[in-house]
N, C-alpha and C positions, 0 to 999 in steps of 0.2 A: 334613155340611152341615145338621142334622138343625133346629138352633137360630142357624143364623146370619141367619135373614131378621128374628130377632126381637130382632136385637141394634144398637147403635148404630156406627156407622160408624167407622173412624180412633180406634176404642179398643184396648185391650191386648187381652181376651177376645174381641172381632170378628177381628182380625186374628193370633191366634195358633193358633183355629181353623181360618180360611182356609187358612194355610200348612199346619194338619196333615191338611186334606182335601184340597188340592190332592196336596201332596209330603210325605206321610205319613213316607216310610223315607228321605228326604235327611239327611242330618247338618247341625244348624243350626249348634250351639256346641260346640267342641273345644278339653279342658286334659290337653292331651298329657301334662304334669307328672302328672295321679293320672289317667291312663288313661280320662276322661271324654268320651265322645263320644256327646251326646245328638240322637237323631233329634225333627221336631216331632210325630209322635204318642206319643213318651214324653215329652215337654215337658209334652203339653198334660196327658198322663194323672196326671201329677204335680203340676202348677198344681193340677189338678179337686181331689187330694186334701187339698194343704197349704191349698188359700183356701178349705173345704169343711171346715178344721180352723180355718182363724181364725172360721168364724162359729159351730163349735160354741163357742169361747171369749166367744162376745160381738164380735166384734168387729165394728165398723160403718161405714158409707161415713163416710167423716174423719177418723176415726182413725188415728193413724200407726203403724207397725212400724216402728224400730230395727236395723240390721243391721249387724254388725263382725266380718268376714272377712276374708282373701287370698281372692283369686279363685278360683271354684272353681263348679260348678254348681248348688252349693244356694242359693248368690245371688244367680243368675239366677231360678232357679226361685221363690223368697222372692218376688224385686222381681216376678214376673210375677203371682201369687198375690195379693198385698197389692192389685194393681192388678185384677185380676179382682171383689173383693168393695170396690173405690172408698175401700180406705185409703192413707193418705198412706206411700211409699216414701222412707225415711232412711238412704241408705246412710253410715256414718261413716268417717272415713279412718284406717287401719290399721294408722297412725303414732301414733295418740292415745297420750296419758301422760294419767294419771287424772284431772287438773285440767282437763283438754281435754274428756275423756269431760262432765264434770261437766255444763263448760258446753252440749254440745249435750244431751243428756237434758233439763236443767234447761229449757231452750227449745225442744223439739220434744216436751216431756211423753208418750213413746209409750206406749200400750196394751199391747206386747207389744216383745219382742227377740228376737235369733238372733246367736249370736254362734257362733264358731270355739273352738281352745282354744288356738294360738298364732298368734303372726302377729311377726314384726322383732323376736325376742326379748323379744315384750311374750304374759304369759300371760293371757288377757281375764277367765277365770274368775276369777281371784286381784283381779284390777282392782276388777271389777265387784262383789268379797265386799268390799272394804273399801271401796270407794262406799255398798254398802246401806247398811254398819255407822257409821259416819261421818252418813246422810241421818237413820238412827234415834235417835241422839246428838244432833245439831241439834234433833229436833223436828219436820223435816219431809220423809218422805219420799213428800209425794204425787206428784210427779215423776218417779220409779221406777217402771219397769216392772213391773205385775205379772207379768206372762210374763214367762221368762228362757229360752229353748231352747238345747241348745248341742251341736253338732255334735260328738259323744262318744259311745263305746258304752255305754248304759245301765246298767251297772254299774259304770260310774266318773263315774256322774254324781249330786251328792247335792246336796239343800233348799239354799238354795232357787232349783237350777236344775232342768231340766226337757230330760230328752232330745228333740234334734229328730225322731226316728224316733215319739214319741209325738201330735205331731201328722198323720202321717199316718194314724195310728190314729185319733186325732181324723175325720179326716176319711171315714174308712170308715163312720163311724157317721152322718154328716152326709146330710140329705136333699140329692138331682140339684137337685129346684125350688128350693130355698132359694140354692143355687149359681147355676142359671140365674136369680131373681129379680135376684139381687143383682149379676149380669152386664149386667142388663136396666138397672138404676137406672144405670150408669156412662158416661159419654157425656164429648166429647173434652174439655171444658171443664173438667173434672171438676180441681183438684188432682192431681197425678200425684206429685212424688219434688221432698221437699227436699233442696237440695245447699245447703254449706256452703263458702265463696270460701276461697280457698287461705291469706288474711290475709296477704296480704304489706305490709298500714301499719297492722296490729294486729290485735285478736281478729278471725276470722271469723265470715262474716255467713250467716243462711241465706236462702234466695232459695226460694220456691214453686213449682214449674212446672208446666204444665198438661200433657197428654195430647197438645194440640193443637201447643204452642209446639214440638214435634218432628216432629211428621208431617204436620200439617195446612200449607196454604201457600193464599195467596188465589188462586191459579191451578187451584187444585185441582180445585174443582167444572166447569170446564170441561172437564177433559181426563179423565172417569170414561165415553166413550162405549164401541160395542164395538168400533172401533176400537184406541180406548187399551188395553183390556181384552187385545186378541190381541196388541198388541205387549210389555205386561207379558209375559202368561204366555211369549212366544217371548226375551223377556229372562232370564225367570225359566230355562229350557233350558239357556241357555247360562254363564250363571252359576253354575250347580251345580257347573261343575267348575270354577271356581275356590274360592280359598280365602284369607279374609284373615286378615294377624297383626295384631292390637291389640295395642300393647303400654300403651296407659293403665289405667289402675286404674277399676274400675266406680263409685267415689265421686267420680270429678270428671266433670265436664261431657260431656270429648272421650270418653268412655272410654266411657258410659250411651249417649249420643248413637248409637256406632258399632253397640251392641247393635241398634237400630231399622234397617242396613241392611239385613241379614237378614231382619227381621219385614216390614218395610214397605215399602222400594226395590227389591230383589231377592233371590232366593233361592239365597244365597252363603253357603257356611260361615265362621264366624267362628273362630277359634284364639287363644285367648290363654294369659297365665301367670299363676302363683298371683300374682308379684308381678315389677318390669321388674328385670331381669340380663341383660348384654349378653351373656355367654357362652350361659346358657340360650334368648334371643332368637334368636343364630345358630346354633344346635342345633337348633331346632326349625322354623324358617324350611325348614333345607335337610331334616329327617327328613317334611316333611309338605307340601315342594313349593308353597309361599305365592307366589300370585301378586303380592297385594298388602301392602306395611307401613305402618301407620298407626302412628305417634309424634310426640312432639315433637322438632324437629330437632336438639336435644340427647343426646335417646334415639337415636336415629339414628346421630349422631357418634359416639356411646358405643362403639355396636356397630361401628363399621367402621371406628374406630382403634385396638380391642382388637389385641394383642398376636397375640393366634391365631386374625384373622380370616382367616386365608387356609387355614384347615384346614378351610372350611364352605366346602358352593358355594351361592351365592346365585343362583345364573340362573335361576333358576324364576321371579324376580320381575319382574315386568312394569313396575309403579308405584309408587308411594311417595306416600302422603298427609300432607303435613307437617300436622299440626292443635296451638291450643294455644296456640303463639308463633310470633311474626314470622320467616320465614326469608328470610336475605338473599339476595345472588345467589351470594357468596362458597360458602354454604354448600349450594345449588342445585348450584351446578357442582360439588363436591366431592360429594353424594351421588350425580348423575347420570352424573359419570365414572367412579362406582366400580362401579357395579352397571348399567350402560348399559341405564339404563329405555327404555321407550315414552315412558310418558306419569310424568307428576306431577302431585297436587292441593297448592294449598294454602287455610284456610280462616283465615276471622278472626270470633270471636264469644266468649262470658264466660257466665258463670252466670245473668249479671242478661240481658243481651240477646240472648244465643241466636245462632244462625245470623244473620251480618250480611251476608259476602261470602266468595266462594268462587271457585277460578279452576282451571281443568283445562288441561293442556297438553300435547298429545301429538305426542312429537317426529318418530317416522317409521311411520306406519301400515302402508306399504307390504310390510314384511319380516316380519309375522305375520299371519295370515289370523283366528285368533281377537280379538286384536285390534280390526282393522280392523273385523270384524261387529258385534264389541262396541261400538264406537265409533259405528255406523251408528244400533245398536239404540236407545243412548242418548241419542242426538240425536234420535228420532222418539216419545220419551217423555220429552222435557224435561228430562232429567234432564242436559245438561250445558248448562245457560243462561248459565256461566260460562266458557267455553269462550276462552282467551288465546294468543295465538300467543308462543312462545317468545323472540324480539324484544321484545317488552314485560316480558319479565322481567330480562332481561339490561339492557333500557335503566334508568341510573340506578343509586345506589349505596345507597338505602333498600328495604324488605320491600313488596313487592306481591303485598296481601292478595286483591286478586281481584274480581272485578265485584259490584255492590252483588245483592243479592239480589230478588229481585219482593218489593214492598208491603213493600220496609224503608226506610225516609228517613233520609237521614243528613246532616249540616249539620258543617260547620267554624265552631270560636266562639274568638273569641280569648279565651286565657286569663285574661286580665284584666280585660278590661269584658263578655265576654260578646255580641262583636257578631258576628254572622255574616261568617266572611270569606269571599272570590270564589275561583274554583275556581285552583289548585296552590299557593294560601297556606297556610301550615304555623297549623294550630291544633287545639285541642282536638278530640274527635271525639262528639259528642251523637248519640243515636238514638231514633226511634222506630216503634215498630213491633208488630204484634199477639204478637210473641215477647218482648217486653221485659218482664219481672216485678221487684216491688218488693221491696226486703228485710223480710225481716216484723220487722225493729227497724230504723228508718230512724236515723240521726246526724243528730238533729235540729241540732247544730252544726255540721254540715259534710256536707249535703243530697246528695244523688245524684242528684238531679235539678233543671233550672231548672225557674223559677215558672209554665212553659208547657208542662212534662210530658216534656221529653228526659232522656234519659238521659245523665249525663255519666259518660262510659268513662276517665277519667285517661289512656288514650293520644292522642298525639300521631299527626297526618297530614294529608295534605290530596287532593281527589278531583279527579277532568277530569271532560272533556266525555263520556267514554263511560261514566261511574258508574265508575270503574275508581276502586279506594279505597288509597292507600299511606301504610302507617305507615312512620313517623319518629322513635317512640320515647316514652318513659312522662314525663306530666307530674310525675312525682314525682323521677324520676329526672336530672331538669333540674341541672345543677352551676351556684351560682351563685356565680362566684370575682371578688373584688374590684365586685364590681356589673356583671358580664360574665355574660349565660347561656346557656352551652355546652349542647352537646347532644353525649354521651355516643357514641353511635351513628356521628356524623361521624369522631368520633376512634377507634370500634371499626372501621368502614370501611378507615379507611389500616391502620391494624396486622393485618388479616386480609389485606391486598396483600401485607403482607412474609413474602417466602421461609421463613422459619427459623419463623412462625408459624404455630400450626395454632388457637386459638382465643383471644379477648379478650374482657377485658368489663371497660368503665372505668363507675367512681362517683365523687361526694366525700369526700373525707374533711373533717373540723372543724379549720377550724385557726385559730387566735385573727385572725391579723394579715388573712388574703384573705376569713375566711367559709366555704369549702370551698379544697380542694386536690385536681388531680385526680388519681386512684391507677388505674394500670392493671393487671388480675390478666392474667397468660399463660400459656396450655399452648404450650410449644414442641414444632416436630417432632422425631421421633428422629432424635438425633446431631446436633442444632442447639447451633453452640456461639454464644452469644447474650449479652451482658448488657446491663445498664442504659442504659449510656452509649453502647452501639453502636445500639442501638435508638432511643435519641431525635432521637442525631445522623442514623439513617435515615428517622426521622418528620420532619426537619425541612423540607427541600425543599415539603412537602405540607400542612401546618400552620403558621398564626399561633404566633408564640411562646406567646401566652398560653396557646394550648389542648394545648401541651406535658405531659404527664404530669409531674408533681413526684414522683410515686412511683409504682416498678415493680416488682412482685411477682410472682417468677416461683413455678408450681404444678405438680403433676405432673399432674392434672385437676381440673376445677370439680366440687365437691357440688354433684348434685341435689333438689330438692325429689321429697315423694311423689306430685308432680303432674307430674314428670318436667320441671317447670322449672330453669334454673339459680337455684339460693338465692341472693342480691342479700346477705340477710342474715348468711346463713354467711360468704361471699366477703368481705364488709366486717370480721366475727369478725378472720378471719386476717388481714387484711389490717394493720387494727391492731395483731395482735401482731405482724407482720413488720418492718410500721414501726417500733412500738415497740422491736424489737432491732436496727433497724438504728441510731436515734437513741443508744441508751447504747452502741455500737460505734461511733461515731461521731469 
């Protein structure tokens, strides 16, 4: 505690101190995969050295680092560093192909990199040699990092990369003051970590976030008495022996966000993997006794309609935090019957606006005693202001995203004029709030925000009287067949009631004579014998003719995105060619 009175509050370096003076030998972050399980005072002792090495390089509050990894701890340790001496945190997604790399480099211009050596079959060193060579050619490679580090044994690492072991070296030689100085200049407001939107209606965007837009909450300063202070650390007790599984990737939003449990909510081990595999997900759930899983409820399905899910035992797990994307009830009851939670969270929030609404639900307290305390704890530190009784999830056949969150405002606008509409009217979803950040390249043709500073989210929904917030589905994703505009979700609703289905996802397709045509993708269940025409004539009873599927594509599972979404865009790919073969079969 030697330097913490001298440091600014609700930062990286205030708070990762904290945790390794308080609970120095607890285990914060665990990748089971390469045997890494870092306690916080090897954390902190490793931050001190690696952001102790960026400032031998020159490197200075605003500046960005670059980071292209699979999960693993040197990318924890990077993002905590980078944030300790107030450079901007770029994690890149690990899916990149070398036109993608381009473009974020080219727009986040970092000072330095850290890169891995392989990652999805993609080898970054080889990427990143024929980028330099290619930016030299052009004529302009001020964009390029001068650091290149790369997670490699020094001897098989040559010009013009740079072993990551030699920044620690770096930092050995690094003065303590220059470290504490430069811990001193960082404060919540600060830039923290740009993220890059998953691009699902084109190139992706980066968005800037603060320090604050994660931990900080306008309720905050009220509840720092000592009071609150003994029921933290009696949280923090009890916490330590749990343990969650993340299975998001640290470059998107849910995945970064979940890192700050640990740091700043409670003091709970985190476990995650190099990258999401539903087999390695349940492998490691049951080798390491995870209380709770945090995925998108895609990732989720993944795992617990594998083939050899019943070779794991899952009962260790208490909860399940669906984050990311909409979970309906369909898919509620199907994770909840399978793994007979306590409790479930689900969250609704984007890159651009952060934490919007969040919802906790815990179905029987009474039958675990940790639990229950848990439950008590968290209620008397605010931490579950979301709190929904299981009846309001069940009611209704749309995603209930969960209570608005303190000092977020959220408005329904209808999509076309832009009027505000009255509460359980389905429209657009605007936000504003001290978490919302702007794209640092706004589409100036097609604006993000209205002329009065909301943030328009492209999802569809509408709120009540309790702030209670329910999406309804993506304005983009709107079908508009013959001048009729269906909503997608209503018709995934009925097909996830039918017996023989286990998951749906309807789009348009083009088609000269209506404008779109609806195309429905299915995973049927095992030994579903299912087709076309049995399916529509069972959708009938429950459906307008119009909103009939014209095409049914059956799949053996949905592609996901690296952000553990289902692809809309892949799914459409196939979709086309299926039609297409079914048309010249015809």
């Amino acid at each position: 505690m030697k330097y913490i009175k001298d440091l600014n509050k609700d930062t990286i370096p205030y708070l990762l101190l904290k945790r390794a003076a308080y609970s120095p030998h607890d285990i914060a972050y665990s990748f089971p995969e390469l045997q890494q399980n870092y306690s916080w005072s090897t954390i902190w002792h490793d931050v001190r050295l690696l952001a102790k090495g960026f400032l031998q390089l020159g490197i200075t509050k605003g500046n960005s680092i670059a980071l292209l990894m699979p999960g693993r701890m040197e990318l924890i340790l990077s993002m905590f560093a980078a944030a300790c001496v107030g450079a901007i945190v770029v994690p890149l997604n690990t899916y990149s192909k070398k036109h993608e790399l381009q473009i974020y480099l080219k727009d986040s211009r970092p000072t330095a990199m850290i890169i891995g050596t392989e990652g999805h079959h993609l080898h970054y060193p080889s990427l990143l040699e024929d980028i330099i060579s290619e930016s030299k050619l052009s004529g302009d490679s001020s964009w390029v990092p001068a650091n290149i580090f790369v997670l490699e044994d020094k001897a098989k690492v040559f010009a013009p990369f740079r072993p990551f072991e030699e920044l620690a070296r770096l930092g050995e030689r690094g003065a303590d003051q220059d470290f504490l100085s430069a811990c001193q200049s960082v404060c919540s407001k600060d830039p923290l970590i740009l993220l890059y939107t998953s691009g699902t209606l084109g190139t992706p965007k980066g968005v800037l976030r603060s320090t604050a837009s994660f931990v900080v909450s306008p309720s905050a300063a009220g509840s720092r008495g000592k009071g609150a202070s003994i029921m933290q650390r009696m949280t923090d007790r009890i916490t330590r022996y749990f343990s969650i599984m993340n299975l998001l990737p640290l470059y998107h939003m849910g995945g970064f966000s979940t890192i700050f449990t640990a740091l700043k909510v409670c003091n709970v081990r985190i476990v995650m993997l190099t990258h999401f595999n539903p087999l390695k997900s349940l492998a490691v759930i049951d080798k390491m006794k995870c209380k709770v899983l945090v995925g998108t409820p895609f990732m989720i399905q993944h795992m617990l309609s594998s083939p050899k899910r019943n070779q794991f035992d899952l009962t260790s797990l208490l909860g399940v935090a669906f984050t990311s994307a909409a979970v309906n009830n369909s898919i509620l009851q199907k994770v909840t019957k399978d793994l007979n939670l306590y409790f479930f969270m689900v969250s609704y929030g984007s890159s651009e606006a952060g934490a919007v609404a969040n919802g906790t639900c815990f179905m029987d307290r009474k039958n675990n005693l940790m639990v229950s305390l848990l439950y008590k704890l968290l209620k008397r530190v605010n931490l579950l202001s979301g709190l929904i009784q299981q009846k309001d999830f069940e009611h209704g056949s749309y995603s209930l995203a969960g209570k608005l969150d303190k000092g977020v405002e959220v408005r329904i606008l209808d999509p076309e004029t832009e009027e505000p509409l009255p509460l359980y009217e389905h429209g657009e979803i605007v936000i504003r709030s001290h978490r919302v950040m702007r794209y640092t390249k706004e589409n100036q043709g097609k604006p993000s925000f209205t002329k009065d500073g909301w943030y328009k989210s492209g999802d569809l929904g509408f709120l009540d009287e309790r702030r209670h917030l329910t999406i309804t589905g993506r304005l983009h994703r709107l079908i508009s067949r013959g001048g009729e505009k269906i909503s997608p979700v209503e018709i995934e609703n009925v097909l996830l009631c039918h017996k023989d289905v286990e998951e749906a996802i309807v789009f348009g397709i083009p088609d000269e004579l209506y404008g779109e045509q609806i195309c429905a993708c299915i995973v049927t269940k095992d030994e579903a014998a299912l087709n076309a025409e049995k399916l529509k004539n069972d959708m009938t009873p429950f459906l307008s003719a119009f909103k009939i599927p014209r095409y049914v594509v059956f799949l053996p599972y949905f592609p996901l995105s690296p952000t553990g979404k289902i692809s809309i865009a892949e799914l459409q790919l196939l979709a086309l060619d299926r039609i297409g073969e079914l048309r010249k079969n015809a």
